[in-house]
C-alpha positions as CSV (number, residue, x, y, z in Angstrom):
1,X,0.0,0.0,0.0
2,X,2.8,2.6,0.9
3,X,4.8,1.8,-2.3
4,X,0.9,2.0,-4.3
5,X,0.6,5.2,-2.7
6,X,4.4,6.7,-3.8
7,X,4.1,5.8,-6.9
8,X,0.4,7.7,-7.9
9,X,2.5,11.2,-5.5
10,X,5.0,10.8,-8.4
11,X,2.7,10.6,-11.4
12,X,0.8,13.5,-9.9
13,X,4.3,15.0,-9.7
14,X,5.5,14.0,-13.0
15,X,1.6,15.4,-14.1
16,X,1.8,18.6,-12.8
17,X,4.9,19.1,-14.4
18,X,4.3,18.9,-17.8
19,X,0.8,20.3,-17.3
20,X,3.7,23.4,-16.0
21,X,5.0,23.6,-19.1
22,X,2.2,23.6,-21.7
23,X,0.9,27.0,-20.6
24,X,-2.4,28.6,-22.4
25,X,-5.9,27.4,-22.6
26,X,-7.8,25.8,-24.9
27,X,-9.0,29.0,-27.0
28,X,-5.0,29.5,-27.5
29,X,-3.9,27.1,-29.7
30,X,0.0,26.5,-29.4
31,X,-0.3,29.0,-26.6
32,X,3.4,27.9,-26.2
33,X,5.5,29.6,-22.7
34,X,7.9,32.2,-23.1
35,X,10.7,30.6,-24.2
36,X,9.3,28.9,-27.5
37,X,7.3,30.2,-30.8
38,X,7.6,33.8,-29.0
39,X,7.5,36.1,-32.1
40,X,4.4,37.1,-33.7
41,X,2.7,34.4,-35.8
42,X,3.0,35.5,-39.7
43,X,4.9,38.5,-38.9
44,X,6.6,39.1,-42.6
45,X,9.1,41.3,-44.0
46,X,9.8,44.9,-41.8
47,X,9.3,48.5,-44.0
48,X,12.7,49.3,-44.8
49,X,14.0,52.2,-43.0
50,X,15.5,54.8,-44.9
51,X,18.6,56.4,-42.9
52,X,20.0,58.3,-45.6
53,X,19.4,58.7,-49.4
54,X,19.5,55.6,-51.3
55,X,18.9,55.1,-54.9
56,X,16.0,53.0,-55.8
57,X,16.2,52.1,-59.7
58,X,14.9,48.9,-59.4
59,X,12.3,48.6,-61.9
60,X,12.3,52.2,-62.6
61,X,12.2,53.5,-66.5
62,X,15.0,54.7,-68.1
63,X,15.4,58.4,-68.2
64,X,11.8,58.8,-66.1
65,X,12.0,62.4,-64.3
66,X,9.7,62.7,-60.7
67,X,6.4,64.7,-61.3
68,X,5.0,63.9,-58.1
69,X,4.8,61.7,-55.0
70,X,2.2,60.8,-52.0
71,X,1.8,57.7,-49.7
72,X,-1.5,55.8,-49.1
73,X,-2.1,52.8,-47.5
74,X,1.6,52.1,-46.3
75,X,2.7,52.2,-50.2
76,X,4.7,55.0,-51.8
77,X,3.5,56.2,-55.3
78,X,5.2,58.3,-57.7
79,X,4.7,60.1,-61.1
80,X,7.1,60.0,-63.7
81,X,6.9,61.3,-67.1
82,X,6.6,58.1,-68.6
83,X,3.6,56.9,-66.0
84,X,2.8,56.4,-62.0
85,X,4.9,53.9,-60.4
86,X,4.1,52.2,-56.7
87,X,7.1,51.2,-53.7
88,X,5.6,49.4,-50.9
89,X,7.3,49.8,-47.4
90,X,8.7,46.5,-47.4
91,X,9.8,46.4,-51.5
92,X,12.7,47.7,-53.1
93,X,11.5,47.2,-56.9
94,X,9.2,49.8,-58.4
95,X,5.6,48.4,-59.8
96,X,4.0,49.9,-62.5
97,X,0.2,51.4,-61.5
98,X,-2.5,50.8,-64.2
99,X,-4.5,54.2,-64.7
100,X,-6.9,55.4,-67.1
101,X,-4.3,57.3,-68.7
102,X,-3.9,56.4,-72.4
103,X,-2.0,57.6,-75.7
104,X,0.6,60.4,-74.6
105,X,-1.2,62.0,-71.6
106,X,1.2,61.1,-68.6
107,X,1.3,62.5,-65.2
108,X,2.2,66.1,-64.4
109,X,1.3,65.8,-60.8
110,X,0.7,63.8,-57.5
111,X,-0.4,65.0,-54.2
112,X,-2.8,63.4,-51.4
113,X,-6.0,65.2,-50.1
114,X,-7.4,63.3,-47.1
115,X,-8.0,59.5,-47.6
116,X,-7.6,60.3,-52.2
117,X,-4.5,60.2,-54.0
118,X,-5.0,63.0,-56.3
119,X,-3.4,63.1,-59.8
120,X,-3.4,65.4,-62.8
121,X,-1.7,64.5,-66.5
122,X,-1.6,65.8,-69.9
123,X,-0.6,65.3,-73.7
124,X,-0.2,67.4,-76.8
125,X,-4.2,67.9,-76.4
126,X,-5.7,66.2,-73.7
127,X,-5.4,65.7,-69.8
128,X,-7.5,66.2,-66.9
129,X,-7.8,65.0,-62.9
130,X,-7.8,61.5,-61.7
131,X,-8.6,60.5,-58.3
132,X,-7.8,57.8,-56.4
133,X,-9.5,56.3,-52.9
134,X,-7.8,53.7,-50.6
135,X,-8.4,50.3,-53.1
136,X,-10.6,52.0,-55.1
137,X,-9.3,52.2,-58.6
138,X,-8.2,55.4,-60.7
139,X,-11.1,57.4,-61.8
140,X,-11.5,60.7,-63.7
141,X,-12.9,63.7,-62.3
142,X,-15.5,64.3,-65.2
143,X,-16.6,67.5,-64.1
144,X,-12.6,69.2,-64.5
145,X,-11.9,70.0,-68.2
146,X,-10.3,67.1,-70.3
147,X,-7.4,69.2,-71.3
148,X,-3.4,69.1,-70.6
149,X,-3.3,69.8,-66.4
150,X,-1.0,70.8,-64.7
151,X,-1.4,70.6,-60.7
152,X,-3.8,70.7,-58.1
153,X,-3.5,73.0,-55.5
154,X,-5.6,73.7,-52.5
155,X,-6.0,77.0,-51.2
156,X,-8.4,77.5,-47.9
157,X,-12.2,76.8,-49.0
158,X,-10.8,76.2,-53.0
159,X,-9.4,73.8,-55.0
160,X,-7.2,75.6,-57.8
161,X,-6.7,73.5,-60.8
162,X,-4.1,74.8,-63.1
163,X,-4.7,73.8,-66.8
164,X,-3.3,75.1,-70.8
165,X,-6.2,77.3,-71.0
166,X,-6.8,78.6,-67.6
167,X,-7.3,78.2,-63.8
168,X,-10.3,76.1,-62.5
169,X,-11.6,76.5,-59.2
170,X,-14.2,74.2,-57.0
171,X,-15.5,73.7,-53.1
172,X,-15.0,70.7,-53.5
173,X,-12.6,67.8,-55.1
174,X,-15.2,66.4,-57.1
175,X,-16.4,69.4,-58.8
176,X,-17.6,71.0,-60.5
177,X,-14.9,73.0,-61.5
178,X,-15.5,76.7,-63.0
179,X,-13.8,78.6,-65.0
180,X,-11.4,81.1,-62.4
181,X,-8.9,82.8,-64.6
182,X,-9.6,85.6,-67.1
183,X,-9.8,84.0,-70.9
184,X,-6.4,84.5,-72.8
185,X,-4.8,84.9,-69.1
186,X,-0.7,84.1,-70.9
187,X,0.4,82.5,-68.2
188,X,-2.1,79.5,-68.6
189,X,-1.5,79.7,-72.5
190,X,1.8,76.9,-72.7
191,X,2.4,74.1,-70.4
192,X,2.3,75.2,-66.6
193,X,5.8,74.6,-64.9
194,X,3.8,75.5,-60.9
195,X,1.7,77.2,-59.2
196,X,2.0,78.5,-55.6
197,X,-0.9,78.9,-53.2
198,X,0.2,79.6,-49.8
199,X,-2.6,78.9,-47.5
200,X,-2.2,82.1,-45.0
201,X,-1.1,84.4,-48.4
202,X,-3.3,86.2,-50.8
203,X,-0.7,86.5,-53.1
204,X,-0.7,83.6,-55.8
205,X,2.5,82.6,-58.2
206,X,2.7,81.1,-61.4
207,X,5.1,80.4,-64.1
208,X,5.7,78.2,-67.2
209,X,7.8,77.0,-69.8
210,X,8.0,79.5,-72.2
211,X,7.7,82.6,-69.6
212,X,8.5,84.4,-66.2
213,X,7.0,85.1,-63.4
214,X,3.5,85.8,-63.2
215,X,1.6,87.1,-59.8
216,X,-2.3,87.5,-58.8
217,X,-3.7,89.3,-55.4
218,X,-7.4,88.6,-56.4
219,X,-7.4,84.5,-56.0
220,X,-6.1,83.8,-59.7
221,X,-8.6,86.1,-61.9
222,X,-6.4,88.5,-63.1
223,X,-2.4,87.8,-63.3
224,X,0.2,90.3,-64.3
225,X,3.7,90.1,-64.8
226,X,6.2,89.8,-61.8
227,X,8.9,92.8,-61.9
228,X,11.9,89.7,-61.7
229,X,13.1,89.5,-64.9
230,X,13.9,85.9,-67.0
231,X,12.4,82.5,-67.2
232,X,11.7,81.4,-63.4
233,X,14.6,78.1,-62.6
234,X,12.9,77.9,-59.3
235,X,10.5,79.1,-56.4
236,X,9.4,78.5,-52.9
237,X,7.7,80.1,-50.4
238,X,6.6,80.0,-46.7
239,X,5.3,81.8,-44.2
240,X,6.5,86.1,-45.1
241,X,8.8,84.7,-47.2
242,X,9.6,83.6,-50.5
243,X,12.9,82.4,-52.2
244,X,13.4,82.6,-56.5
245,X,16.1,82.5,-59.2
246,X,15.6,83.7,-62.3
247,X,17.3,83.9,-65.7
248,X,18.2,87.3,-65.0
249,X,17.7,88.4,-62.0
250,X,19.8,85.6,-60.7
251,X,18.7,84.1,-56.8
252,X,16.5,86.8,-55.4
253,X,14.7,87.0,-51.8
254,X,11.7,88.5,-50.0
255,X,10.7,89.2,-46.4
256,X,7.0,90.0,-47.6
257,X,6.1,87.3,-49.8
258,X,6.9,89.1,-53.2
259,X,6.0,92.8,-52.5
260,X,9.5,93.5,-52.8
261,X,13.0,91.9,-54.0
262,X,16.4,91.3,-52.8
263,X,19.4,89.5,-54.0
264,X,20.3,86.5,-51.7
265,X,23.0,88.3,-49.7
266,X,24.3,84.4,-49.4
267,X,23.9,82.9,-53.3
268,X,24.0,79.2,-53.7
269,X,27.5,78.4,-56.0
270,X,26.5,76.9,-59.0
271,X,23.2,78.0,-59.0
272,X,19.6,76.2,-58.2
273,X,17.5,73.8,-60.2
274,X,14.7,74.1,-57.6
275,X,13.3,75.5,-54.1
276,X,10.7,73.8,-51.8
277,X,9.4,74.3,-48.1
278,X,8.6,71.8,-46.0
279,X,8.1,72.1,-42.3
280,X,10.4,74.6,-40.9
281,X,12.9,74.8,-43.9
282,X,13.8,76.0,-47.7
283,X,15.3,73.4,-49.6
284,X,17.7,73.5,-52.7
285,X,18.9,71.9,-55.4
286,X,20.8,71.7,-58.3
287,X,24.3,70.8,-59.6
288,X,26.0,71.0,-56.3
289,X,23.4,68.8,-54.3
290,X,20.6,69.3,-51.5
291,X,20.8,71.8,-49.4
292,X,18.8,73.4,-47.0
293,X,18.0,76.4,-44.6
294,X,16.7,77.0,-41.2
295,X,17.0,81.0,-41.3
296,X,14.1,81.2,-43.8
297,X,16.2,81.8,-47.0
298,X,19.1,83.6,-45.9
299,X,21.5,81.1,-46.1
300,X,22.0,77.2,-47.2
301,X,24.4,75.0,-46.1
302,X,25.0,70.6,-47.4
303,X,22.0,68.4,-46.7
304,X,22.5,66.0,-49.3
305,X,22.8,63.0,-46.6
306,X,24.0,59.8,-48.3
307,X,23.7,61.4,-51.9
308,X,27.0,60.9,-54.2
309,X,29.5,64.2,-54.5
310,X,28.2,66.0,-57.8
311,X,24.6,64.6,-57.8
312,X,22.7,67.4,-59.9
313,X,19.6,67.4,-57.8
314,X,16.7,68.3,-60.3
315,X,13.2,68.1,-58.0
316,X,12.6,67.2,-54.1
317,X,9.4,66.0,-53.2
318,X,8.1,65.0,-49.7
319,X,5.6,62.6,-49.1
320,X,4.8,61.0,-45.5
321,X,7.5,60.4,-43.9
322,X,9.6,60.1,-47.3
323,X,11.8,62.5,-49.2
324,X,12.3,61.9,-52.8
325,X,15.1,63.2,-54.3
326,X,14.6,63.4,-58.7
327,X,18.3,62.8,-60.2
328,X,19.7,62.0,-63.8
329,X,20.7,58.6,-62.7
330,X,17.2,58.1,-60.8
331,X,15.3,58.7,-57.9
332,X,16.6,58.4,-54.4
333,X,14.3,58.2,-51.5
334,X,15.2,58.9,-47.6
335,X,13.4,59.4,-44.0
336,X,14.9,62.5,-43.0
């Protein structure tokens, strides 16, 4: 009876053991303990984290120059010239996105507004503005005109669509959009290069290919010529300020968003291919690298973080947490 009665302590003993270590319950199957299958089931690949400029070609198309970019959904999207392109958080090749597009209109634009990618595109004689939502698929706005567009700004209560033939204008991204410019306006006569809409400014800027400068104070009806003199290489502005070169009046600054003039009293060498603001800071570009500037304008020092000595830098565009850097030899994203 004793040796009966050690032998069931031990089973209970050897029992409550292995019972010990097959924690969880029976809604957790393979519960598991601590020290086995501890990471998260199905976890799959990390988003890559970008610490400095690298150059993502991978699928890109030869020579394609960066119109545009925006995130949605966790995936990056771009616009070339040659069409919109997709790099998921986790990917390091480029996918080609199917749109509506067709013939030779190709993207001139890409921004997001709330949960909608927005796009515009144009060709010799047609265009117009496509919309995207979440997994929706590309759709155009029907009630913009079908001709050559240029980019989509929006400015307090209005949505300012910039087109070869004039500005359009709408309360809402859907439309409809009417007719804001004056016919004939010259500036919306050729291919539109930007347009710049600060959202605290009255003051609007505009300038193409095939002219300068062109200004409006009465939310883009009437526009008249800026007094800087030359084909505009690039423009920025935020806040009072605004930074420009021109193919005259060389790299020129204001402390009143464009009343008045000055020369930089600190010129980039080499010269600038473009200006942007984003948060607190001017960016530059051009033959010398990025660059940027936390004095609003007044001077630029070497941000070019991971980019190769002598990358021309020809168009920066943030998106998310991503910078995208538009080079001769291909884009180059970061996380700056």
């Amino acid at each position: 009876m004793t040796q009966l009665s050690t032998r069931l302590g031990l089973c209970a003993a050897t029992l409550t053991f292995l019972l010990a270590g097959c924690e969880g319950t029976a809604g957790e199957p393979d519960g598991g303990t601590g020290g086995f299958d501890a990471g998260p089931f199905d976890a799959g690949p990390q988003p890559i984290k970008y610490e400095q400029y690298l150059k993502r070609t991978d699928g890109w198309p030869a020579g394609a120059r960066v119109r545009g970019a925006a995130v949605l959904d966790n995936v990056l999207y771009v616009a070339s010239d040659q069409g919109l392109l997709s790099l998921d958080a986790t990917q390091t090749r480029w996918a080609t996105v199917t749109t509506p597009l067709t013939g030779d209109v190709k993207p001139t634009s890409l921004d997001r507004i709330d949960q909608s990618l927005v796009m515009t595109a144009a060709g010799a004689a047609g265009g117009g503005l496509y919309v995207k939502v979440l997994d929706g698929a590309w759709t155009q706005v029907t009630t913009a005109p079908s001709t050559p567009s240029w980019t989509l700004v929006k400015k307090s209560t209005d949505f300012l669509l910039a087109t070869t033939g004039g500005l359009f204008a709408s309360q809402t991204l859907s439309g409809p959009y009417v007719r804001r410019s004056v016919v004939n306006t010259a500036v919306f006569a050729a291919p539109l290069t930007q347009l710049v809409a600060a959202p605290a400014q009255q003051k609007l800027f505009a300038w193409g290919v095939s002219g300068g400068l062109f200004e409006s104070i009465d939310s883009g009806r009437n526009w008249t010529a800026s007094t800087l003199r030359g084909p505009v290489e690039a423009l920025a502005a935020m806040g009072a300020f605004v930074v420009v070169s021109t193919g005259m009046d060389g790299q020129q600054r204001s402390d009143n968003y464009g009343n008045t003039f000055r020369p930089a009293a600190n010129p980039i060498a080499g010269g600038v291919l473009l200006y942007v603001s984003d948060g607190t800071k001017f960016w530059a570009g051009g033959n010398g690298g990025l660059k940027s500037s936390a004095d609003d304008g007044v001077t630029f020092t070497d941000d070019s973080d991971g980019l190769p000595t002598g990358t021309a830098v020809r168009a920066l565009f943030f998106a998310g947490s991503y910078a995208i850097v538009d080079t001769p030899e291909g884009p180059f994203i970061n996380q700056p």
